[in-house]
Structure formats: C-alpha cells, structure tokens
Kinemage of the C-alpha trace (Angstrom):
@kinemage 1
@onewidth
@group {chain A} dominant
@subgroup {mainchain}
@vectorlist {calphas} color= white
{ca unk a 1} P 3.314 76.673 16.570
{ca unk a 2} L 1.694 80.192 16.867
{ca unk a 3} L 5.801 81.531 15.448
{ca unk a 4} L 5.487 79.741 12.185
{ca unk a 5} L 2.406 81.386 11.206
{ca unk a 6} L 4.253 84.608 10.275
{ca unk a 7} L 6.480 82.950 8.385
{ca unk a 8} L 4.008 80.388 6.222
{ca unk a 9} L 1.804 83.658 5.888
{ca unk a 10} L 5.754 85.192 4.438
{ca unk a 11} L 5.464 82.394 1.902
{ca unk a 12} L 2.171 82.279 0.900
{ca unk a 13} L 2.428 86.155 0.028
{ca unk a 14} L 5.891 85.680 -2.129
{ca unk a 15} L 3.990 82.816 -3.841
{ca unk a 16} L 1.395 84.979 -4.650
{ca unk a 17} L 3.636 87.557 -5.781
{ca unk a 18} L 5.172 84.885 -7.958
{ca unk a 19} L 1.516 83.878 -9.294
{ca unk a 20} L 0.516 87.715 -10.809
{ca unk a 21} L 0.629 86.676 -13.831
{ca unk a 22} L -2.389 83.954 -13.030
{ca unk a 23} L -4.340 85.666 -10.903
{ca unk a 24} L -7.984 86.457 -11.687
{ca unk a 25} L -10.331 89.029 -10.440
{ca unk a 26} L -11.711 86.735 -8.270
{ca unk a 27} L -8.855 85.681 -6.748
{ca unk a 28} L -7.909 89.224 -5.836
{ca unk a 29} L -11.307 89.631 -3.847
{ca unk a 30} L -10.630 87.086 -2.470
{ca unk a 31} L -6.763 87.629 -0.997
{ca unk a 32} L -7.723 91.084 0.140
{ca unk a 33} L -10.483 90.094 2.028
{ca unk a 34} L -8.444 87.184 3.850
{ca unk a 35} L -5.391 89.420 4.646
{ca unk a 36} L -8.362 91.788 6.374
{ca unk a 37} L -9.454 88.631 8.255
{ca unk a 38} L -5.490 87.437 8.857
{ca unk a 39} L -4.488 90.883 10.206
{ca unk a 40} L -1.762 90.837 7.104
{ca unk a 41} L -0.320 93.948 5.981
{ca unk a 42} L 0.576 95.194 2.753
{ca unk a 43} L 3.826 96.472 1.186
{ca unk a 44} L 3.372 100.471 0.608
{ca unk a 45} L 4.164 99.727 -2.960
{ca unk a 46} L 1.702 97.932 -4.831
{ca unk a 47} L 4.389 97.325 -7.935
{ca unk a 48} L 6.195 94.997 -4.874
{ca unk a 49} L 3.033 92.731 -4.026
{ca unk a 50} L 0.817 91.312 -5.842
{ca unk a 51} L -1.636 94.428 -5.913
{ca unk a 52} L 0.472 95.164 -9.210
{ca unk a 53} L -2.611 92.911 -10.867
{ca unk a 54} L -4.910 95.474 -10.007
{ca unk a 55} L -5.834 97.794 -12.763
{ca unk a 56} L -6.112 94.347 -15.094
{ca unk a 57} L -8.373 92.139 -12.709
{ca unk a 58} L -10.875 95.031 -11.378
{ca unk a 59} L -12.113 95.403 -15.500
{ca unk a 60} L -13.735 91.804 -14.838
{ca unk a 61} L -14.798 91.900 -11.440
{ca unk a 62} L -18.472 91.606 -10.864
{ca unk a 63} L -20.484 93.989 -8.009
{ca unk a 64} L -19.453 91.654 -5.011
{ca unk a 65} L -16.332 91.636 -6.162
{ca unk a 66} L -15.596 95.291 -6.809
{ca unk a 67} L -17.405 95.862 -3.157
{ca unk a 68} L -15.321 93.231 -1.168
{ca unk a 69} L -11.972 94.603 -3.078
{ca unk a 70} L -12.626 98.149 -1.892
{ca unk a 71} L -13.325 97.539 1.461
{ca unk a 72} L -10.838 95.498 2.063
{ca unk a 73} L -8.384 98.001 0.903
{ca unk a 74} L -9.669 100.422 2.974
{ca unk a 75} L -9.916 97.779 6.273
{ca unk a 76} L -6.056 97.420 5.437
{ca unk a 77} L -5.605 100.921 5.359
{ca unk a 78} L -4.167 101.292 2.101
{ca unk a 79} L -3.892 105.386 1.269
{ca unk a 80} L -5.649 106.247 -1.836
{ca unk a 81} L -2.541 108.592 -2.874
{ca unk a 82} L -0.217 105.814 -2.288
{ca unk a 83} L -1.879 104.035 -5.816
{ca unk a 84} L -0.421 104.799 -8.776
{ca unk a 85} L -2.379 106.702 -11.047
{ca unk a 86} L -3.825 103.785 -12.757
{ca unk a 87} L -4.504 101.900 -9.867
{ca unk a 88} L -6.834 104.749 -8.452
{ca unk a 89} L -8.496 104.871 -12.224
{ca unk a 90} L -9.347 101.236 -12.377
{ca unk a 91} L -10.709 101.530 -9.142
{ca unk a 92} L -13.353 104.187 -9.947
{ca unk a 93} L -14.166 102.754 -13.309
{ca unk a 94} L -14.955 99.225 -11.000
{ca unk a 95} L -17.025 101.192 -8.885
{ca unk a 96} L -19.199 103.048 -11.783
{ca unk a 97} L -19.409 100.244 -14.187
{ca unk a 98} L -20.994 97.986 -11.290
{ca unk a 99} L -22.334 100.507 -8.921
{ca unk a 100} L -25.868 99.621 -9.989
{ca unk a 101} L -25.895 96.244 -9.520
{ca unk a 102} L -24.458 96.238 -6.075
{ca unk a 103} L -27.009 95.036 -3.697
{ca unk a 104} L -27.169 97.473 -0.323
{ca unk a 105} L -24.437 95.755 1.742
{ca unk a 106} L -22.282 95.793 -1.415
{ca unk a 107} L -22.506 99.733 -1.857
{ca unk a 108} L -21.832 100.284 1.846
{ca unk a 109} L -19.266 97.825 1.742
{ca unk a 110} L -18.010 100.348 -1.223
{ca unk a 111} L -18.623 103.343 0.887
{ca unk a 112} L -16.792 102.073 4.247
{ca unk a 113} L -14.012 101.054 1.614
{ca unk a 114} L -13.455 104.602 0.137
{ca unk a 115} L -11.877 105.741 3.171
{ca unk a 116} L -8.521 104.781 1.166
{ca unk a 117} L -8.277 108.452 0.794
C-alpha cells in the first residue's frame, strides 16, 4: 500500500499542474502547506509546477495566507534566487501589503519562511 502513495501523490501534482489556470490564492496556501506536511518536493523550476500561479494568486491572498505561503516555501527549501524575478517581487509586495494585519504567529510564520534566501 505504502508504494502507491508516491505515485497517487505523482498524480495529484500533474493534476494540479494541469489545474493552474483555476487555482486561487487560497488554494496555493493551501498545497504548499500540505506538500510541507506530505514531505513532497518541488521541481527547481517553478514554470514546471504549478508554482507558475504564483505572482497572480499572492495579489489576493489575505495575511494567513501570505504567512502560510512563505513558510511553507521556506519549510520546502525553495532558494529565493531560484524564483524568477517576478516570483521574488510578488512575494515581497504579499508580505508589505499584509504585513500589518498578520497576527504574531503569522509574522513569525513570515520570518521562519524568509529563509528562502
């Protein structure tokens, strides 16, 4: 049983992939913090996975959401100079449009998160 879970996980990623076009900003939280939880890695390139709908969703995401998306980058060790440049720019611009209405766990959610350096 335990062998098929790498390759439903396989799927469920390409479907994903397939849904970019769909996704919402809080769907995005939401993946990134369940692949920190699943152990699942991400593809270097973030035009290859689904991360492509970054830069569009992080404009709507609220505080929690901006919080949970940056940690959970960092968690999965994603290198802030592997983002394209407008990747990196959406992030900050997340960050500063809802940094004051993160509550305290949210902003050091934010801060563990920026180790994506």
């Amino acid at each position: 049983m335990a062998k098929e879970i790498p390759d439903v996980l396989d799927k469920l990623l390409r479907k994903l992939f397939l849904l970019r076009d769909y996704i919402n900003e809080e769907d995005v939280a939401l993946a990134l913090v369940g692949f920190v939880l699943l152990g699942i890695r991400l593809q270097a390139s973030p035009s290859s996975t689904f991360l492509e709908v970054l830069p569009r969703t992080m404009r709507y995401m609220d505080a929690q959401q901006v919080a949970n998306s940056v940690w959970a980058l960092g968690k999965l060790e994603v290198l802030w100079d592997s983002l394209p440049l407008g990747h990196r720019k959406a992030i900050g611009e997340g960050i500063l449009r809802t940094g004051r209405k993160m509550t305290p766990q949210g902003i050091a959610n934010t801060i563990h998160g920026n180790k994506i350096r």
